[in-house]
N, CA, C and O atoms as a GROMACS GRO file, in nm:
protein
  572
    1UNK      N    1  -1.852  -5.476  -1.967
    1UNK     CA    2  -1.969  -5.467  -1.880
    1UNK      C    3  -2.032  -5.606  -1.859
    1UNK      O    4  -2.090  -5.627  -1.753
    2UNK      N    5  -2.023  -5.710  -1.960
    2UNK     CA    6  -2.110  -5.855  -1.979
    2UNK      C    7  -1.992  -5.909  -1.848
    2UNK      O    8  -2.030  -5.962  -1.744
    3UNK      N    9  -1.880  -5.888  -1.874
    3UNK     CA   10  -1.836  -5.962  -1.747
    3UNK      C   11  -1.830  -5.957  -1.588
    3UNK      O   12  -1.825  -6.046  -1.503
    4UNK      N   13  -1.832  -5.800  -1.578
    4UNK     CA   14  -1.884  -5.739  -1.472
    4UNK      C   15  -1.996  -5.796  -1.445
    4UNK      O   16  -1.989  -5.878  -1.353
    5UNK      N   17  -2.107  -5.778  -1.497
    5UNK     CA   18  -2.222  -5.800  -1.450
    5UNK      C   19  -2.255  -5.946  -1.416
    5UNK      O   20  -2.306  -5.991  -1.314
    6UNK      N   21  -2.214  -6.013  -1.532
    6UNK     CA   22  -2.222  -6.184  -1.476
    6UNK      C   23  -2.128  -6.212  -1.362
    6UNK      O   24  -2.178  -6.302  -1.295
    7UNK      N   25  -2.039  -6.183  -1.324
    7UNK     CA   26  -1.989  -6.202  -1.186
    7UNK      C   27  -2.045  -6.159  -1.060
    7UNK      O   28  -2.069  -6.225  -0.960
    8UNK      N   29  -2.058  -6.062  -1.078
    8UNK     CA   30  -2.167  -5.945  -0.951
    8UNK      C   31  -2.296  -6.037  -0.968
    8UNK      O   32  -2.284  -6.135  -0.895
    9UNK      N   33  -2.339  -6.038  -0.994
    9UNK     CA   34  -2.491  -6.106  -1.006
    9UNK      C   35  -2.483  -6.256  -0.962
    9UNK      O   36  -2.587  -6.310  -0.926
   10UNK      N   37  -2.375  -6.323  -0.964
   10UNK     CA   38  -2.402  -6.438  -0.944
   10UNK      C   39  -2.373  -6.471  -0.756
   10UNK      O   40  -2.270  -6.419  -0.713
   11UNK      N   41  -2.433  -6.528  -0.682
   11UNK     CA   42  -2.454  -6.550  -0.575
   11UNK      C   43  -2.319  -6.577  -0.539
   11UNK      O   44  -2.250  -6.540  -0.444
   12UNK      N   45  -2.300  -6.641  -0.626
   12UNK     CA   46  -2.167  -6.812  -0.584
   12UNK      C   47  -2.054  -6.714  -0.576
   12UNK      O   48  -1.963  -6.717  -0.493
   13UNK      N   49  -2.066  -6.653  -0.644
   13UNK     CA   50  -1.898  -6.557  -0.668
   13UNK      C   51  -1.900  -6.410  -0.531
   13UNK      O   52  -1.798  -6.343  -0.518
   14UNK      N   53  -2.005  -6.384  -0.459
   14UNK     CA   54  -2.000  -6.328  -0.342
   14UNK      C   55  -1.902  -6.415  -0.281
   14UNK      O   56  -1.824  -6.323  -0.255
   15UNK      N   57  -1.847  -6.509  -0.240
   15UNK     CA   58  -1.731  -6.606  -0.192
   15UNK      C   59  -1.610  -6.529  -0.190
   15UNK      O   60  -1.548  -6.472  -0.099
   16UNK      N   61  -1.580  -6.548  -0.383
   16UNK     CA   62  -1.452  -6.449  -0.414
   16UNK      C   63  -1.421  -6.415  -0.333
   16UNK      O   64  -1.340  -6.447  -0.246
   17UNK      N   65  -1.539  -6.278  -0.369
   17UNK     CA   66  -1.472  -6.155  -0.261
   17UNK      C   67  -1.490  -6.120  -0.120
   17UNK      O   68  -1.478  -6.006  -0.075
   18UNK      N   69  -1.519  -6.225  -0.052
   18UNK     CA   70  -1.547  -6.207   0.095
   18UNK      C   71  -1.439  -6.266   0.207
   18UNK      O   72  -1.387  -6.377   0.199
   19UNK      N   73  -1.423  -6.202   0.279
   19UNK     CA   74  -1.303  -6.233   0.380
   19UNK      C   75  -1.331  -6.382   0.364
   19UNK      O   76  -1.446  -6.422   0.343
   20UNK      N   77  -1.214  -6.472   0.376
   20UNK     CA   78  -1.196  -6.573   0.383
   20UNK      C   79  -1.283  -6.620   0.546
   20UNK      O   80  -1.391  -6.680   0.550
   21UNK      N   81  -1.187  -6.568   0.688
   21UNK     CA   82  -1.262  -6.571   0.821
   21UNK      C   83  -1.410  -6.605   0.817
   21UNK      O   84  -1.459  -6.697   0.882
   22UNK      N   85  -1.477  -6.522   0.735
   22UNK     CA   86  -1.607  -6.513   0.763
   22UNK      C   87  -1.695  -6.646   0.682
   22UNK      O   88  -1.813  -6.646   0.648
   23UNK      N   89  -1.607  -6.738   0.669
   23UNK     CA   90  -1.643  -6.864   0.611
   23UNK      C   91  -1.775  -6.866   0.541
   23UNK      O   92  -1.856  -6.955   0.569
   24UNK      N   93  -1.810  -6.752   0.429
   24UNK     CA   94  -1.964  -6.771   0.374
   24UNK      C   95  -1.954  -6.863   0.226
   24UNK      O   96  -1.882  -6.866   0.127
   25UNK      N   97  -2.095  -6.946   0.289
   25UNK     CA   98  -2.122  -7.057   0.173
   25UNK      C   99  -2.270  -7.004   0.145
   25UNK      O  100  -2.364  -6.954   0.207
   26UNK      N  101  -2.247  -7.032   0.054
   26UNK     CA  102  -2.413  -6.969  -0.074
   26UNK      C  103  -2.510  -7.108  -0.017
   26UNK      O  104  -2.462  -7.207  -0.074
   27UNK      N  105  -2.601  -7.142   0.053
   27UNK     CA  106  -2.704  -7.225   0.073
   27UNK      C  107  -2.783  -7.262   0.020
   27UNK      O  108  -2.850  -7.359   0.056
   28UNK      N  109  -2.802  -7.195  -0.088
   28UNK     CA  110  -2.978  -7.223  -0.128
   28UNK      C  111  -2.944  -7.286  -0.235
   28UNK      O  112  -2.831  -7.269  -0.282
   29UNK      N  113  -3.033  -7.368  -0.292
   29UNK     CA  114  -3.035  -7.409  -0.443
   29UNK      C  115  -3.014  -7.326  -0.526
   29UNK      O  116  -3.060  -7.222  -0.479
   30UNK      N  117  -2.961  -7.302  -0.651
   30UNK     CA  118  -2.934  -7.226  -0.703
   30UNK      C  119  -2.841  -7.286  -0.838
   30UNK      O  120  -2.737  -7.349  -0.815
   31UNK      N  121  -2.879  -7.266  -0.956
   31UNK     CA  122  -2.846  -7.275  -1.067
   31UNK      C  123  -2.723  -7.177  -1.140
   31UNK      O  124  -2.771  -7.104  -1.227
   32UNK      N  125  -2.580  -7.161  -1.122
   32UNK     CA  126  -2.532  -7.074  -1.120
   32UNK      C  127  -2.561  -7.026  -1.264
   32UNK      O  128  -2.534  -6.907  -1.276
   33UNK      N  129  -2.610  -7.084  -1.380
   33UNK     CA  130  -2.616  -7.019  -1.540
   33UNK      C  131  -2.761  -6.944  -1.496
   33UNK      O  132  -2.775  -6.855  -1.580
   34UNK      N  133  -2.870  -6.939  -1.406
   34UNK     CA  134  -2.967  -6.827  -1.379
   34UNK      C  135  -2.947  -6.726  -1.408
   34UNK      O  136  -2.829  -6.700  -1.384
   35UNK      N  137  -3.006  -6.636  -1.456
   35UNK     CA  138  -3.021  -6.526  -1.437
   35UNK      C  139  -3.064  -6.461  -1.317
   35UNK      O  140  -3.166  -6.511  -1.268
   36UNK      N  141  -2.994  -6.323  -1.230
   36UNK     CA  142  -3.046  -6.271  -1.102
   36UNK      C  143  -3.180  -6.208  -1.185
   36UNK      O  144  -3.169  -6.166  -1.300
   37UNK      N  145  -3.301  -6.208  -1.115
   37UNK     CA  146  -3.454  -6.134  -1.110
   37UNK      C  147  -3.500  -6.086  -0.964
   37UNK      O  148  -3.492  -6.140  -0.853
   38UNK      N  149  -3.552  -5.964  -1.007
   38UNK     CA  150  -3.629  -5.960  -0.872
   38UNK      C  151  -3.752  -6.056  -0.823
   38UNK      O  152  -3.849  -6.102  -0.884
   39UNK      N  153  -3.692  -6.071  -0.641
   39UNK     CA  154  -3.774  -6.182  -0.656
   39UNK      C  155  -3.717  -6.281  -0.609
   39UNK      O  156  -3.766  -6.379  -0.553
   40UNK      N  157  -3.613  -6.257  -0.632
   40UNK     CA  158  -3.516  -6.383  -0.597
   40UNK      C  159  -3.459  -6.448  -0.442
   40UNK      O  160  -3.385  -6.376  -0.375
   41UNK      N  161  -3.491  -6.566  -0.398
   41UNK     CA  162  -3.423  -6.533  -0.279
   41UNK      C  163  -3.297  -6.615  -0.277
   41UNK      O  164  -3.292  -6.712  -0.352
   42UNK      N  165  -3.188  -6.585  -0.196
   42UNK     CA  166  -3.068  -6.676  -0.154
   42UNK      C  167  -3.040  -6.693  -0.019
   42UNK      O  168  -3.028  -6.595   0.055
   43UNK      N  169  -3.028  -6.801   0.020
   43UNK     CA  170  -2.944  -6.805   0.128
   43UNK      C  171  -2.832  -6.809   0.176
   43UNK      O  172  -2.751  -6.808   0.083
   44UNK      N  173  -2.768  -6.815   0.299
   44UNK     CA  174  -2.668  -6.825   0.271
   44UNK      C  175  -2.622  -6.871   0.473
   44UNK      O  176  -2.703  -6.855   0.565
   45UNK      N  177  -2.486  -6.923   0.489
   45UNK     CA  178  -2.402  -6.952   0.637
   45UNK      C  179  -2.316  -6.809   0.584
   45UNK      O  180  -2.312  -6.757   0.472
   46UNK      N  181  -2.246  -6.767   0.723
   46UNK     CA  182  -2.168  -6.674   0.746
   46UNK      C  183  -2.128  -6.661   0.899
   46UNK      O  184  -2.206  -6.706   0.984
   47UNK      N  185  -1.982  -6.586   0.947
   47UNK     CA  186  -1.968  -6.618   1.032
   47UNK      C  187  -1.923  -6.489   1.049
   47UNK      O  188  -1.800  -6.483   1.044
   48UNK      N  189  -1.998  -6.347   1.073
   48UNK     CA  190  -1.902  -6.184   1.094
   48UNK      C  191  -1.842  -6.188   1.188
   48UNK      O  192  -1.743  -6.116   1.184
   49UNK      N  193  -1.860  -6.257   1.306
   49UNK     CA  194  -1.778  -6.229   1.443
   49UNK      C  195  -1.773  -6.360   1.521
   49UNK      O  196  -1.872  -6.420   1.562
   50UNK      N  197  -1.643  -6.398   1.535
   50UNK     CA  198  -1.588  -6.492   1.651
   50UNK      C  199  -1.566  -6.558   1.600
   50UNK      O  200  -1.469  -6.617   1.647
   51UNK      N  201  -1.628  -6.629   1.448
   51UNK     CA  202  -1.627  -6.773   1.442
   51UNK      C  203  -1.793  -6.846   1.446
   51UNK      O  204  -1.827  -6.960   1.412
   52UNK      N  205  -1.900  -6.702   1.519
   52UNK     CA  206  -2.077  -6.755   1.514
   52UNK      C  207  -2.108  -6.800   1.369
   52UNK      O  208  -2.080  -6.719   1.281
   53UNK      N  209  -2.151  -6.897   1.341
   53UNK     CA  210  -2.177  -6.930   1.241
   53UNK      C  211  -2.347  -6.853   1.172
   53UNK      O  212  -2.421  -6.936   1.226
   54UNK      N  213  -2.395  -6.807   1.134
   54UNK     CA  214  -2.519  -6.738   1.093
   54UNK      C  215  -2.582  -6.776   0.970
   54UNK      O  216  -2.526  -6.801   0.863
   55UNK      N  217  -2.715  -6.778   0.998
   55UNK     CA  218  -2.790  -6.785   0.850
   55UNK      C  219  -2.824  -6.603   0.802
   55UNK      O  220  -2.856  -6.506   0.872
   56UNK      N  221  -2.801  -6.616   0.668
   56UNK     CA  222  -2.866  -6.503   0.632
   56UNK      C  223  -2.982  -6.492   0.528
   56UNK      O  224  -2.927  -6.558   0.440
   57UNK      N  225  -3.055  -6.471   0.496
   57UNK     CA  226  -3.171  -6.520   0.345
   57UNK      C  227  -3.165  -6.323   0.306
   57UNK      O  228  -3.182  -6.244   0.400
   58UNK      N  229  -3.141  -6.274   0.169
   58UNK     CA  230  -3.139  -6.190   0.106
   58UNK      C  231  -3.237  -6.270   0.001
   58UNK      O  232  -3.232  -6.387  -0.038
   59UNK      N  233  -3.348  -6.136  -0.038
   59UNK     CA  234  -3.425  -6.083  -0.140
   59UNK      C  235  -3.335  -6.012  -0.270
   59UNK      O  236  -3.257  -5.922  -0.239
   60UNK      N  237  -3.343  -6.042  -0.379
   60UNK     CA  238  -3.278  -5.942  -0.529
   60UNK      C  239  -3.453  -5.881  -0.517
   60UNK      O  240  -3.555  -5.949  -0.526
   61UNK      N  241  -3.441  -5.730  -0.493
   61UNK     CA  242  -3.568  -5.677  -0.519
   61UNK      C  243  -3.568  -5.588  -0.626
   61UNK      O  244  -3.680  -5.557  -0.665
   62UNK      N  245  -3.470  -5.538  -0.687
   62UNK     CA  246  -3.490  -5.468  -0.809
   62UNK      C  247  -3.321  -5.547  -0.882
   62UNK      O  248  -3.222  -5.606  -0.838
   63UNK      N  249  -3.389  -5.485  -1.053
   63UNK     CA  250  -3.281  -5.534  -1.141
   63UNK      C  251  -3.261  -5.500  -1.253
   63UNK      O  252  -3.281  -5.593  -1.332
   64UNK      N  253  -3.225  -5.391  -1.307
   64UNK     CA  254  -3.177  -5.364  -1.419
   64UNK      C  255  -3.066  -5.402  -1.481
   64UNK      O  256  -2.955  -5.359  -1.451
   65UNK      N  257  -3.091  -5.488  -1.574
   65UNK     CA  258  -2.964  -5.567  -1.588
   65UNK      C  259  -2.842  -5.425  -1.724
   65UNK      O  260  -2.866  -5.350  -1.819
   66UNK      N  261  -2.687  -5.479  -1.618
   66UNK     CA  262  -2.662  -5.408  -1.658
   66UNK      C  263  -2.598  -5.265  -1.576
   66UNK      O  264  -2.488  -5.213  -1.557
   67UNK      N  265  -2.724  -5.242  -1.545
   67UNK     CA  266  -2.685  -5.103  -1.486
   67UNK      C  267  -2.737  -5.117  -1.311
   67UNK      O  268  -2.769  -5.008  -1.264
   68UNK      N  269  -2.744  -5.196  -1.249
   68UNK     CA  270  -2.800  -5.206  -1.100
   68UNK      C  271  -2.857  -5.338  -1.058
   68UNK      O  272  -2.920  -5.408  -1.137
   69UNK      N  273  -2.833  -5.375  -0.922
   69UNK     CA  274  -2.986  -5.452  -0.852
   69UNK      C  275  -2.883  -5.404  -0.702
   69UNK      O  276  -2.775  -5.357  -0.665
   70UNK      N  277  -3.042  -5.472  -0.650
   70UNK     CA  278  -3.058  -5.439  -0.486
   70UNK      C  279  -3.067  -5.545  -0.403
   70UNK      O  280  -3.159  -5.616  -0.443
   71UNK      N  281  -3.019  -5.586  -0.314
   71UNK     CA  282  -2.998  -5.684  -0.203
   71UNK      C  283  -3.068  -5.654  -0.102
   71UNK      O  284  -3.012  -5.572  -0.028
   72UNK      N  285  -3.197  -5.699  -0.060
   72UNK     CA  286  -3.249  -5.660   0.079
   72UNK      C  287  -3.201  -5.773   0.149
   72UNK      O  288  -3.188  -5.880   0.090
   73UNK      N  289  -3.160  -5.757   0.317
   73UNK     CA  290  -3.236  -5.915   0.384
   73UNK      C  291  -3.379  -5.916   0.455
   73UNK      O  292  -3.447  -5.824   0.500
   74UNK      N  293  -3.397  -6.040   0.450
   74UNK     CA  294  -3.536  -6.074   0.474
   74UNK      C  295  -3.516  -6.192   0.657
   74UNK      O  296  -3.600  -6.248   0.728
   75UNK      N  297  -3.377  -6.183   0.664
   75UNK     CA  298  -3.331  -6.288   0.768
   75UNK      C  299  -3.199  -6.313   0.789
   75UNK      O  300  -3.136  -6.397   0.725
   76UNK      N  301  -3.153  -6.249   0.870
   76UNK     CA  302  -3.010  -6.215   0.961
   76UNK      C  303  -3.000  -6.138   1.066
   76UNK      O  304  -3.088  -6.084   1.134
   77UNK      N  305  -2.844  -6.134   1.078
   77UNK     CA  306  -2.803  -6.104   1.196
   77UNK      C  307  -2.857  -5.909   1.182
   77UNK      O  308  -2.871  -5.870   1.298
   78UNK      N  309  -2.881  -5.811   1.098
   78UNK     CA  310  -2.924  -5.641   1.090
   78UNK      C  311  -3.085  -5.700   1.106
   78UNK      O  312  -3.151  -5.804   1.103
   79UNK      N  313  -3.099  -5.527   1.128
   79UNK     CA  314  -3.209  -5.514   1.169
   79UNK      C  315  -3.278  -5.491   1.022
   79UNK      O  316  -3.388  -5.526   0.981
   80UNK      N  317  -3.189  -5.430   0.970
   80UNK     CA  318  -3.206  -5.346   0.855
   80UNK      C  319  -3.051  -5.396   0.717
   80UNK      O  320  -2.936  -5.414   0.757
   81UNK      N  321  -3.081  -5.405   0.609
   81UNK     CA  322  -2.977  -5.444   0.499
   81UNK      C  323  -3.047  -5.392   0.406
   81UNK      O  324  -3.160  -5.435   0.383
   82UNK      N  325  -2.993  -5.289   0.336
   82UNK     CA  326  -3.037  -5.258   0.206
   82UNK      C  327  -2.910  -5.219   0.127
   82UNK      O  328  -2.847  -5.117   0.152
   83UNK      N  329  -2.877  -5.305   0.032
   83UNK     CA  330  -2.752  -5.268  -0.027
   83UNK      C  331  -2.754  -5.277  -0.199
   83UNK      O  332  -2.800  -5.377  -0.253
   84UNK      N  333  -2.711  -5.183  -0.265
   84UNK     CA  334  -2.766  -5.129  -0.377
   84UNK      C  335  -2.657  -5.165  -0.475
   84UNK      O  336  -2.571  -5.187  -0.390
   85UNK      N  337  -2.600  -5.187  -0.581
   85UNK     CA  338  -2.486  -5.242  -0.656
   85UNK      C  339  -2.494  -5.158  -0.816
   85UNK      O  340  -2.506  -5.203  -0.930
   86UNK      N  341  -2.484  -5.060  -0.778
   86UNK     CA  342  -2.439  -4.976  -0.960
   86UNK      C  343  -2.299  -5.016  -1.048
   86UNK      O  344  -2.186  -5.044  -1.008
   87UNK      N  345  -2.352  -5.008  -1.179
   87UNK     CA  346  -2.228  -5.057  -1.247
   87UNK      C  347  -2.247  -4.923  -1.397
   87UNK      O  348  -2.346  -4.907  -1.468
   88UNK      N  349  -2.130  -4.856  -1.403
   88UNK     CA  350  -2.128  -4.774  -1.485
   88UNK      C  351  -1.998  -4.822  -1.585
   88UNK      O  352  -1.891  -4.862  -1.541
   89UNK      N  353  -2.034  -4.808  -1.733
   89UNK     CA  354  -1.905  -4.827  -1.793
   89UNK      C  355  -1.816  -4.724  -1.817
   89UNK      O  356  -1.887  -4.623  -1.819
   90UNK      N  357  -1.698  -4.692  -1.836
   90UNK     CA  358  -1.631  -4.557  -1.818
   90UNK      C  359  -1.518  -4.660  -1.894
   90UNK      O  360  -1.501  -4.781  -1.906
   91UNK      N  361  -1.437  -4.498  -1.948
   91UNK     CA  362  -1.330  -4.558  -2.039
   91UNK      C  363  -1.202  -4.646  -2.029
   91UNK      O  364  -1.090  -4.602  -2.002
   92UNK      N  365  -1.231  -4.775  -2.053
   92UNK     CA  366  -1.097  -4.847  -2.043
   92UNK      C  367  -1.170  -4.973  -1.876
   92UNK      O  368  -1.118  -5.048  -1.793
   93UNK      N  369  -1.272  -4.937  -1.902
   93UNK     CA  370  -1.353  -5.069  -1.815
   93UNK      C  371  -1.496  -5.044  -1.705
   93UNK      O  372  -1.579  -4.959  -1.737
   94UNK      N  373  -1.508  -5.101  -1.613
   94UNK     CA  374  -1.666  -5.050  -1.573
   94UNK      C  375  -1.607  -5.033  -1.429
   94UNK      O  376  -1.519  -5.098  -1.371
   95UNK      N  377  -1.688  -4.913  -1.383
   95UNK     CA  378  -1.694  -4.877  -1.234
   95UNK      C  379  -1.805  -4.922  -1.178
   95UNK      O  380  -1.906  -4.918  -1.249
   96UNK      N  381  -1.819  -4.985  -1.018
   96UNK     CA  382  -1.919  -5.043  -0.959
   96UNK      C  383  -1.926  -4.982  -0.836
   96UNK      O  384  -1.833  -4.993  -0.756
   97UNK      N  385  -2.016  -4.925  -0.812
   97UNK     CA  386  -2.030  -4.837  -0.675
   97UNK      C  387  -2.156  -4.948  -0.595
   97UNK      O  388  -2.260  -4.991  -0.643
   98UNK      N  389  -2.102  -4.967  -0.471
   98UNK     CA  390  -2.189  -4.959  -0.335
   98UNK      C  391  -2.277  -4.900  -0.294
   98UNK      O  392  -2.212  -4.875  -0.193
   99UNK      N  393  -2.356  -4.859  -0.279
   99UNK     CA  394  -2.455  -4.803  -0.166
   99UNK      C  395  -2.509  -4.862  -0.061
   99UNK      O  396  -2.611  -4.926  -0.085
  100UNK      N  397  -2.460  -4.858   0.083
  100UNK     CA  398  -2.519  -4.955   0.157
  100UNK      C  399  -2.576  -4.872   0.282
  100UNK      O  400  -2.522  -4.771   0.326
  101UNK      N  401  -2.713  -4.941   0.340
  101UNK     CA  402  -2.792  -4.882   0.450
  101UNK      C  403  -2.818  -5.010   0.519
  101UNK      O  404  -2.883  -5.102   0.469
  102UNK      N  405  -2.769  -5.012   0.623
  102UNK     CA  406  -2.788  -5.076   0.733
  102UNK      C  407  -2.803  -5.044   0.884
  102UNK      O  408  -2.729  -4.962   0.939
  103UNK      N  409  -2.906  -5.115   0.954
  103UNK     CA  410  -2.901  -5.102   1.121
  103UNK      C  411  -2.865  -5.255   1.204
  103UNK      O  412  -2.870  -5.368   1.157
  104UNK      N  413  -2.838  -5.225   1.304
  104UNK     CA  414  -2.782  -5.344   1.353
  104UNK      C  415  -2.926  -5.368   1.497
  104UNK      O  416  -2.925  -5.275   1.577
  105UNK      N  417  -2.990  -5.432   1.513
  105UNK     CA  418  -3.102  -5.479   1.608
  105UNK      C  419  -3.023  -5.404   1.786
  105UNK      O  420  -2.915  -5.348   1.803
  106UNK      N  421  -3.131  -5.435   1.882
  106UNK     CA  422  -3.128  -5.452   2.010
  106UNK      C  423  -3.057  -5.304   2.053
  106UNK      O  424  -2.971  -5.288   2.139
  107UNK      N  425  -3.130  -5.180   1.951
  107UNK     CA  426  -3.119  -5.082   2.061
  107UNK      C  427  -3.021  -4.973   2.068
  107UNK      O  428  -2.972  -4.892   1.990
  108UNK      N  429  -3.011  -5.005   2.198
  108UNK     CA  430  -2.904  -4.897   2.228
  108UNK      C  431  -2.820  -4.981   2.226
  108UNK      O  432  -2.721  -4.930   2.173
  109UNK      N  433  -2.794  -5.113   2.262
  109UNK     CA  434  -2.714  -5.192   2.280
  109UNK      C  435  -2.676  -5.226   2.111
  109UNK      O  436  -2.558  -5.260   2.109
  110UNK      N  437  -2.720  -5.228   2.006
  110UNK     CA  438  -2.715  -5.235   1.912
  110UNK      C  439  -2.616  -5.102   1.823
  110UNK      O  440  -2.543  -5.123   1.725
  111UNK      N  441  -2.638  -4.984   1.885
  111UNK     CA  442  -2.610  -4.891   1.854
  111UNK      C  443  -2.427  -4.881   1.918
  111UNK      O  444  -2.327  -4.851   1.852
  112UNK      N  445  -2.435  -4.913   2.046
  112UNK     CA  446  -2.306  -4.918   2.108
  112UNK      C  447  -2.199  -5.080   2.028
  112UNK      O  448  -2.084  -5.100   1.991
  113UNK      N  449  -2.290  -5.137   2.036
  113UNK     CA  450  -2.182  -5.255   1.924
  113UNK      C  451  -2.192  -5.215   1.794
  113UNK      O  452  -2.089  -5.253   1.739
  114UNK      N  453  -2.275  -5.147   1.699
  114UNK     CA  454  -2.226  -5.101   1.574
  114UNK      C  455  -2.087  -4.953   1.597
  114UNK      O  456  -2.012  -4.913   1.508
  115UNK      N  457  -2.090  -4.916   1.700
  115UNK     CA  458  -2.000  -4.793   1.681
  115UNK      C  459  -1.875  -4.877   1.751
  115UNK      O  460  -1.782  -4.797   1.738
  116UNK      N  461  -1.830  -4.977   1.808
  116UNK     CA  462  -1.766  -5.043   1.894
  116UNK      C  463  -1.655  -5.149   1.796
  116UNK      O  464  -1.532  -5.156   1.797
  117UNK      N  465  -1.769  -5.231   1.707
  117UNK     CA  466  -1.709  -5.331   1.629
  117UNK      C  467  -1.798  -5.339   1.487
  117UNK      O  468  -1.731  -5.367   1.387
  118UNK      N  469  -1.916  -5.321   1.471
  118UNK     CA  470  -1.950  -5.360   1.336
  118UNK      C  471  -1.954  -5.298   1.263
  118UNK      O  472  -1.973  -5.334   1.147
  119UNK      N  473  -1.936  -5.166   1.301
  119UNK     CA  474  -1.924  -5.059   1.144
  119UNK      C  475  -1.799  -5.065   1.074
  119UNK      O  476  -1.780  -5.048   0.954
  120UNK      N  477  -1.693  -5.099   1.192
  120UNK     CA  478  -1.519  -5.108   1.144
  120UNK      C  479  -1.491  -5.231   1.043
  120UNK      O  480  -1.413  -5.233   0.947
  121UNK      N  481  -1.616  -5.382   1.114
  121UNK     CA  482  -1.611  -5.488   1.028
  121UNK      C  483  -1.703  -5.493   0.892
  121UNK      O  484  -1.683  -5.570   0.798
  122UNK      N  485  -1.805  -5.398   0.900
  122UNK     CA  486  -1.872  -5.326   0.789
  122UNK      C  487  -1.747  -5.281   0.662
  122UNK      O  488  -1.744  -5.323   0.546
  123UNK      N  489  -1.672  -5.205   0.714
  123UNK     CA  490  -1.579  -5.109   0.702
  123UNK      C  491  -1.445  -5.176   0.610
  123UNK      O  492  -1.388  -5.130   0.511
  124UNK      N  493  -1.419  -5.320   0.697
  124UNK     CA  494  -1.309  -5.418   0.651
  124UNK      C  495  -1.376  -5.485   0.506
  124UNK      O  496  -1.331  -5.472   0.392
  125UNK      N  497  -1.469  -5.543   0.541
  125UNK     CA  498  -1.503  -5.674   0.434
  125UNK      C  499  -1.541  -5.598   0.314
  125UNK      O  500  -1.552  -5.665   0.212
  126UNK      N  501  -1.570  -5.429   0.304
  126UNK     CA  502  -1.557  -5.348   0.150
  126UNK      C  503  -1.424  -5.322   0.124
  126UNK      O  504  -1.407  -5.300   0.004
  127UNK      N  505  -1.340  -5.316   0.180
  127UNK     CA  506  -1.194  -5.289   0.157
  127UNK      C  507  -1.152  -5.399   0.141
  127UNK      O  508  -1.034  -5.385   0.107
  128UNK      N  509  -1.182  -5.526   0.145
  128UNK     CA  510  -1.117  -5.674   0.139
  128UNK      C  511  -1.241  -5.696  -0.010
  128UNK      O  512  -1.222  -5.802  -0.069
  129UNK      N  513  -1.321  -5.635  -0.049
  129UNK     CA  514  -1.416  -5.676  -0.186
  129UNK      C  515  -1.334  -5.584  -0.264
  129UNK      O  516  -1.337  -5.615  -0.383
  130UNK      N  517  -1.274  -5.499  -0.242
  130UNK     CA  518  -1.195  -5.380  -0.338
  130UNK      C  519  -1.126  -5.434  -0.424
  130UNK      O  520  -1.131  -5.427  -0.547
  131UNK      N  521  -1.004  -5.533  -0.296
  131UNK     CA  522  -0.867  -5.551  -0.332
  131UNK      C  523  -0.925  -5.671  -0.435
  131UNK      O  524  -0.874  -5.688  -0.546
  132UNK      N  525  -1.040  -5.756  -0.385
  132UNK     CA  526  -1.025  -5.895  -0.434
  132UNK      C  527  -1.078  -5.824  -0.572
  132UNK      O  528  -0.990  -5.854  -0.653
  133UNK      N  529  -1.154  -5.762  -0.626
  133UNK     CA  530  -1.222  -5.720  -0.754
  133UNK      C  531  -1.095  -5.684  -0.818
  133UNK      O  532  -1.072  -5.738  -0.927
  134UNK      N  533  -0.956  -5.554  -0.740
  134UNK     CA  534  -0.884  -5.524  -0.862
  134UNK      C  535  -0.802  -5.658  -0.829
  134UNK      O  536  -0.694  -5.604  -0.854
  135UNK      N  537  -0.765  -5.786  -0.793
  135UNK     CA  538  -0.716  -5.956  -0.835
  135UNK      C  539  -0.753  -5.993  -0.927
  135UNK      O  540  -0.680  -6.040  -1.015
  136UNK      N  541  -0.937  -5.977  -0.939
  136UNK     CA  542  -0.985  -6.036  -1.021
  136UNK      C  543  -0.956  -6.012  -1.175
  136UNK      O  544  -0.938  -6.096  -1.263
  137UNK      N  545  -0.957  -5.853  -1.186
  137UNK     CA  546  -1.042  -5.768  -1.314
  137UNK      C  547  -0.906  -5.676  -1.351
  137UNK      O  548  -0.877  -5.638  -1.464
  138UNK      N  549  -0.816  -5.645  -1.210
  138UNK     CA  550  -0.715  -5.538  -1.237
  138UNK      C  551  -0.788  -5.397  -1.218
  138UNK      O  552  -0.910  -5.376  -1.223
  139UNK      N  553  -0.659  -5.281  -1.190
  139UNK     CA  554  -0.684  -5.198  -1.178
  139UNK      C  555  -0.708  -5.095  -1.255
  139UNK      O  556  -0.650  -5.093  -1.364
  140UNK      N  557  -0.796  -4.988  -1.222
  140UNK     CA  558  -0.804  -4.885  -1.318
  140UNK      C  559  -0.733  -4.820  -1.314
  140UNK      O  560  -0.700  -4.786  -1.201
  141UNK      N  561  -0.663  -4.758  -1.425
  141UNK     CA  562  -0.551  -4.650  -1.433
  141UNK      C  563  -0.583  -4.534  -1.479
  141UNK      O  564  -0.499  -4.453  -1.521
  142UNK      N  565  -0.736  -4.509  -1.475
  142UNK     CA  566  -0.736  -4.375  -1.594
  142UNK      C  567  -0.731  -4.294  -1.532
  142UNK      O  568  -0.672  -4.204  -1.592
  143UNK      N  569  -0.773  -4.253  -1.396
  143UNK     CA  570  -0.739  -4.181  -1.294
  143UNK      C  571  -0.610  -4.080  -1.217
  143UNK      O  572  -0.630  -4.028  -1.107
   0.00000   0.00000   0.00000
């Protein structure tokens, strides 16, 4: 679980596991031996579509270390980001579940490009954090 959690928690290692394409660099100052607190902010460049380069700034608003924290943004490309990070230990290593709520801005027009392209690229970059976690950590077999 100590290793799980110090990886997940640390800003810098969101990289890892993120599509390569989407070229994201961690921005903000940041001390990688920190501890995550709520409270916290990070920034960050990212590029979800074309090659646009984007700022994003995420809030850590809750944190139980261990067993959870929460990612709001406070400044990007959604209207809405609330993404939740559980970590349960189970036999023979730890399971980490997702929860994510998001809206995408501008509408109807917002609504027709999330059903068009960003829910599918929503859709990709958790299936590309999957594979890179079992690279990292390996797979579970107890299943």
């Amino acid at each position: 679980m100590a290793e799980a959690w110090d990886f997940f928690s640390s800003p810098h290692n969101l990289a890892k596991i993120t599509p390569p394409e989407m070229d994201f660099v961690v921005t903000s100052t940041y001390n990688g031996e920190a501890k995550m607190y709520p409270g916290m902010v990070i920034t960050y460049k990212v590029s979800p579509l074309l090659g646009i380069k984007l700022n994003w700034m995420t809030e850590i608003t809750h944190v139980e270390e261990g067993k959870y924290f929460v990612d709001e943004q406070r400044f990007g490309p959604y209207a809405l980001w609330h993404h939740q990070h559980h970590f349960k230990e189970i036999p023979g290593g730890v399971e980490m579940t997702d929860l994510l709520h998001y809206a995408i801005p501008f509408g109807v027009f917002g609504q027709l490009a999330n059903g068009l392209f960003v829910a599918n690229k929503v859709k990709e970059v958790f299936e590309f954090r999957e594979k890179a976690v079992v690279e990292l950590f390996g797979e579970y077999k107890g299943r």
